[in-house]
C-alpha positions as CSV (number, residue, x, y, z in Angstrom):
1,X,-191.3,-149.6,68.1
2,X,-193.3,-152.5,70.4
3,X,-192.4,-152.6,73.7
4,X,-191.5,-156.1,75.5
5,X,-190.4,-156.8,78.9
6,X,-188.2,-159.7,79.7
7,X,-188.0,-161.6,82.9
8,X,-185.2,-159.8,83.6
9,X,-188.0,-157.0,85.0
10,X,-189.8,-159.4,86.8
11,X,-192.2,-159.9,84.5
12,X,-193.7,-164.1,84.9
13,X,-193.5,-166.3,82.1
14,X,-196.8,-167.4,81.5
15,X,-196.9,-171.1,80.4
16,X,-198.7,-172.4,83.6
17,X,-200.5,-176.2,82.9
18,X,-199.2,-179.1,81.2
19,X,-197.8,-179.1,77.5
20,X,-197.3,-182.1,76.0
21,X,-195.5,-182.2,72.6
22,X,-192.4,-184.0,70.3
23,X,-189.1,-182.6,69.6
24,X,-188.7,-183.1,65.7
25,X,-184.9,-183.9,64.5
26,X,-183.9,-181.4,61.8
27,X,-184.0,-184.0,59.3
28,X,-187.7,-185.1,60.4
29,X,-186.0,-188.7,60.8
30,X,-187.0,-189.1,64.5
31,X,-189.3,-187.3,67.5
32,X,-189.1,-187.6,71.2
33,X,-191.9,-187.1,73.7
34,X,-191.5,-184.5,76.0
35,X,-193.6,-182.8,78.8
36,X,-193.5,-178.8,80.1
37,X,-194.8,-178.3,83.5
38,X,-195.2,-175.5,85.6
39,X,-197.4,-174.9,88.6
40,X,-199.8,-172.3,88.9
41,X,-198.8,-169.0,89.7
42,X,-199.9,-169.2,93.2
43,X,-198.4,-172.5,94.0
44,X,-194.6,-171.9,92.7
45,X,-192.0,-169.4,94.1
46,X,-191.3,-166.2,92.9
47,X,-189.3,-166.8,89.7
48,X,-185.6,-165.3,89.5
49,X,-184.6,-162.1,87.8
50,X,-181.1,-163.0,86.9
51,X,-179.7,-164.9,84.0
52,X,-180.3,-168.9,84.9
53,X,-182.9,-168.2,87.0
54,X,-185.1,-171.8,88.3
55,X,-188.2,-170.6,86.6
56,X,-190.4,-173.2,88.3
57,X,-190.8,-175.6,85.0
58,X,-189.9,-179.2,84.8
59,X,-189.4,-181.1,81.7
60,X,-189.1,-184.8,81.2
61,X,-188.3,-186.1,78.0
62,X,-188.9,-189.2,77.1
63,X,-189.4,-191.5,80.1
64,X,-186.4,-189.4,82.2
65,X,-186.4,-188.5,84.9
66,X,-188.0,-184.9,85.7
67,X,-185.6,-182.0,85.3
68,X,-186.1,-178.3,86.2
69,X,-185.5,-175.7,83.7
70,X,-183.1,-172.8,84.3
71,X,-184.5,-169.8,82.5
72,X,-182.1,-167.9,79.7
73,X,-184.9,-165.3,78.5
74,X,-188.1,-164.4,78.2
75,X,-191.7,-163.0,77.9
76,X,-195.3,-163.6,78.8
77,X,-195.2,-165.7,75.6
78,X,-191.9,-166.7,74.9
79,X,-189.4,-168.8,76.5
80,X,-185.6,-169.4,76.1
81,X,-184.5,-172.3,78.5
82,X,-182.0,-175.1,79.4
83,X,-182.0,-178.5,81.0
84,X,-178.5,-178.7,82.4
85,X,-178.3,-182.0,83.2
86,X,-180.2,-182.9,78.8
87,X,-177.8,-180.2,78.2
88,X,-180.7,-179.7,75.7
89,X,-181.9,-175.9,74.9
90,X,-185.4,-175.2,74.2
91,X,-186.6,-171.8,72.7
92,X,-190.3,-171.8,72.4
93,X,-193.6,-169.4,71.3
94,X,-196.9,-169.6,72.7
95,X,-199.8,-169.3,70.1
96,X,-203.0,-169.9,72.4
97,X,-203.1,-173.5,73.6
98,X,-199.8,-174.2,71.2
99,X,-196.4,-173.9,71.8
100,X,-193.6,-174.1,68.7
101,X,-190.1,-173.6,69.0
102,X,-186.7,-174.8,68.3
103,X,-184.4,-177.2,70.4
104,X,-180.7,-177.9,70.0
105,X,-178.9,-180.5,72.7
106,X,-175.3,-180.4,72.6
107,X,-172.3,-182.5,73.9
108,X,-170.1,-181.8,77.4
109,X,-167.7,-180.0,74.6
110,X,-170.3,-178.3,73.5
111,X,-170.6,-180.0,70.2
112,X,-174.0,-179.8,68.6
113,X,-175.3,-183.6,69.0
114,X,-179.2,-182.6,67.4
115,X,-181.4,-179.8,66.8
116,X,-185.0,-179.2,65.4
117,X,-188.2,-178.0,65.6
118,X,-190.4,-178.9,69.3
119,X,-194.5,-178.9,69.0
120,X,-197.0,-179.0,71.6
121,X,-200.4,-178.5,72.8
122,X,-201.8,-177.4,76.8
123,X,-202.9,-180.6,77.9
């Protein structure tokens, strides 16, 4: 059986750079521009070990304003994460300089709103 380690055992998630990408609606009817940062590892604070953890990554989407990620789960080469304030959730893989995944944003009542597939490239 593999063996992974979440961040839950301190291990970092390693997405350090710029990625640069589009969420794609389910239906492929629309994208929306979105950036990932996250300092190097030297330059950002020790990431939490609990469950909403500030894992050091800001995402702007569209032309918002800049919002922090609070980290759900993860490995060296996946991430699970939310931007409270989007109240969007972002699930993505890392395949070399590409990242794929899944978003879903939902409603203050936690209604579903949009979901679909997220792209994007280290920049």
């Amino acid at each position: 059986m593999p063996h992974s380690t979440t961040i839950a055992h301190s291990t970092p998630v390693t997405i350090t750079g710029t990625w640069e990408g589009a969420l794609y609606s389910a239906h492929g009817q629309q994208a929306r521009h979105f950036v990932l940062y996250q300092p190097a590892r030297g330059a950002q604070s020790t990431l939490s070990a609990g469950p909403l953890g500030n894992c050091g990554i800001t995402l702007v989407v569209d032309d918002s304003e800049p919002e922090p990620l609070q980290l759900l789960d993860g490995t060296t080469r996946v991430l699970v994460a939310l931007a409270e304030r989007a109240q969007l959730l972002i699930e993505a893989r890392l395949r070399g300089d590409n990242m794929v995944g899944h978003w879903v944003q939902r409603d203050g009542d936690g209604r579903v709103q949009g979901e679909g597939e997220l792209v994007a490239g280290r920049v």
